[in-house]
C-alpha positions as CSV (number, residue, x, y, z in Angstrom):
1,X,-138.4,-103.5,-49.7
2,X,-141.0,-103.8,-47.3
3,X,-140.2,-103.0,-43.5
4,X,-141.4,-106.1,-42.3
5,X,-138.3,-107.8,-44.6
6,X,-135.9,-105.6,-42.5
7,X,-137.9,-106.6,-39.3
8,X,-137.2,-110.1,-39.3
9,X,-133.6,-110.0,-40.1
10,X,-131.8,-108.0,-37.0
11,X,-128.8,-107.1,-38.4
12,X,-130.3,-105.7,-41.4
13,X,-132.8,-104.0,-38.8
14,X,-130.1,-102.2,-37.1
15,X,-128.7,-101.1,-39.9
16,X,-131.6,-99.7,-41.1
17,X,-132.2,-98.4,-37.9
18,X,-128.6,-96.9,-37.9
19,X,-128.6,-95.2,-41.2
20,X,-132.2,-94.2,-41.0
21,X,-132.4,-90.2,-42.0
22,X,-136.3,-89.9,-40.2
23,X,-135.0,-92.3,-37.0
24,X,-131.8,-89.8,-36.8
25,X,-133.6,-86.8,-36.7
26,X,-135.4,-88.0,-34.1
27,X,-133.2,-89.6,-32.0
28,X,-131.3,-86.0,-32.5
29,X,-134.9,-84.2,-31.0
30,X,-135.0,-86.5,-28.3
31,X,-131.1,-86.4,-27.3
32,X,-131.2,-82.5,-27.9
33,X,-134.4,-82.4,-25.5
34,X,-133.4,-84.5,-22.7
35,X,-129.9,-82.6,-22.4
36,X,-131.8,-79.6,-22.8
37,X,-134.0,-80.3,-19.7
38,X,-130.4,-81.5,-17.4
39,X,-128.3,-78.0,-18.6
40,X,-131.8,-75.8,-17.7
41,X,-132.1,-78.2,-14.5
42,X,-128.1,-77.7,-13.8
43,X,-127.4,-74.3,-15.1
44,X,-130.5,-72.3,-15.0
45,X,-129.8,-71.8,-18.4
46,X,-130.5,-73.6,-21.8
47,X,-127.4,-75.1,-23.9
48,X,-127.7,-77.0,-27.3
49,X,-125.1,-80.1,-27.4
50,X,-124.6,-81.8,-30.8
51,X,-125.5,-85.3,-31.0
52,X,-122.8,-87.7,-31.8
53,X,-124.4,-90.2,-34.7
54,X,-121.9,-93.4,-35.8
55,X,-119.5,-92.6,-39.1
56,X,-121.3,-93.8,-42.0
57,X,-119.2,-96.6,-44.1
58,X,-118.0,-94.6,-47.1
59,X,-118.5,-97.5,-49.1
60,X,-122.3,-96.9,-49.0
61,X,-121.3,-93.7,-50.7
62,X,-120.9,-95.6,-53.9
63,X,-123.2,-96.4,-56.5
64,X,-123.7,-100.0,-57.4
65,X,-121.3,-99.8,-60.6
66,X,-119.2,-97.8,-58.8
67,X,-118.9,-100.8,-56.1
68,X,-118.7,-103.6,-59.2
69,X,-116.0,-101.4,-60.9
70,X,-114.0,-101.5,-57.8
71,X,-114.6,-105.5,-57.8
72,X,-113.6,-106.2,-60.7
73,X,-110.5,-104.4,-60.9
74,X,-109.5,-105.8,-57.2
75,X,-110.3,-109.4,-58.5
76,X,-108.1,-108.3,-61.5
77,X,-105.5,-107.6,-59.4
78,X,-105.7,-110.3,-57.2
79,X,-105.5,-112.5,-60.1
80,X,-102.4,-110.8,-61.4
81,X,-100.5,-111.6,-58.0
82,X,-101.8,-115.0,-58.0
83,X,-100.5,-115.3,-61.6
84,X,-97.2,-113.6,-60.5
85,X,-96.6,-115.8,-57.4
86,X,-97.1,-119.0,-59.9
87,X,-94.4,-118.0,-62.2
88,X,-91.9,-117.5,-59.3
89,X,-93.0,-121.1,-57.5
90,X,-91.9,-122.5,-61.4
91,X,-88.9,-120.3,-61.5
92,X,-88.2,-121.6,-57.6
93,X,-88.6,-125.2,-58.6
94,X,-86.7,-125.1,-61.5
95,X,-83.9,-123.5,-59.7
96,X,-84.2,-126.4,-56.7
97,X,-84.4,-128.4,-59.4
98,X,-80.8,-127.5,-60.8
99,X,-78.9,-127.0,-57.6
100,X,-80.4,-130.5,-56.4
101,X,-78.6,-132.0,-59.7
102,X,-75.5,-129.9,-59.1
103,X,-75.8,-131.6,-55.1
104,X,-75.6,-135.0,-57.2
105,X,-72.6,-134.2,-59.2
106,X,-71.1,-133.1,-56.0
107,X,-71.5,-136.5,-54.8
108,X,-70.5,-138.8,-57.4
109,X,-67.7,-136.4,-57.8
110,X,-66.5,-136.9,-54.2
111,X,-67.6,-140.8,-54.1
112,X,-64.9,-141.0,-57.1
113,X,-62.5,-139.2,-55.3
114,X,-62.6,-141.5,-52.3
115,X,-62.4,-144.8,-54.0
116,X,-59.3,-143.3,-56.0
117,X,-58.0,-142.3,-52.7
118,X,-58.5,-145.8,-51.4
119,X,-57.2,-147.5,-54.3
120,X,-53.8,-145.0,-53.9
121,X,-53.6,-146.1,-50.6
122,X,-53.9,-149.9,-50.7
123,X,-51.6,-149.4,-53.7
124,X,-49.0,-147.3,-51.5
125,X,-49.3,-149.7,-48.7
126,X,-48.5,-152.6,-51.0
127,X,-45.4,-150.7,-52.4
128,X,-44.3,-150.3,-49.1
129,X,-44.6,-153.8,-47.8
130,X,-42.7,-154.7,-51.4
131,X,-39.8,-152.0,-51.1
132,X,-39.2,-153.2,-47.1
133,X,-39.3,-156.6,-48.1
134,X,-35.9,-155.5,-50.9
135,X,-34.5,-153.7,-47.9
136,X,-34.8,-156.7,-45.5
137,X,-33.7,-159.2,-48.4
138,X,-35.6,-161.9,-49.7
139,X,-37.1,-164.0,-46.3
140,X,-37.1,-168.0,-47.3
């Protein structure tokens, strides 16, 4: 590609500029140099320090196919889960789905249950009223 491509786009130039062998060397001369002149300055004496350059993204260590390799078996994978998670939403639903008819038993069970309980009631209330009415005699 031609510099000027790089140039234009600033994040792409400091990459470039980053990762650049010839602009590390230099900046490695020049760092080395100026502590160089400060220690002789300081100390009399001349001391080399090394220069600390960013870690490099080890993904850049990988080859294109490499990279696309990796992809594709990520997306593969990704897929899988995705397929995975599916399957347990429909197994979810199905089970809401049976409970939530179970609920509705329950509660035409229990509305049952309640109008027999009213019906044995009014029918106890009315045997009552009819076996104090034997006790008390016939009223006329």
């Amino acid at each position: 590609m031609d510099y000027m491509s790089y140039y234009r786009n600033a994040e792409a130039l400091a990459l470039f500029r980053t990762h650049s062998r010839h602009l590390r060397r230099e900046r490695e001369k020049r760092h080395a140099h100026q502590h160089r002149s400060r220690q002789k300055s300081a100390n009399g004496k001349e001391t080399l320090h090394e220069v600390q350059v960013e870690p490099r993204n080890p993904l850049l260590a990988y080859k294109k196919q490499e990279l696309v390799a990796k992809l594709r078996v990520a997306y593969a994978e990704r897929d899988q889960l995705k397929q995975q998670a599916r399957q347990e939403g429909a197994e979810l639903e199905q089970r809401y789905a049976v409970l939530l008819q179970e609920h509705m038993q329950c509660g035409v069970t229990i509305a049952r249950l309640e109008a027999q309980v009213a019906e044995y009631l009014a029918f106890m209330e009315r045997f009552r009223s009819a076996s104090r009415q034997e006790e008390h005699g016939p009223t006329t």
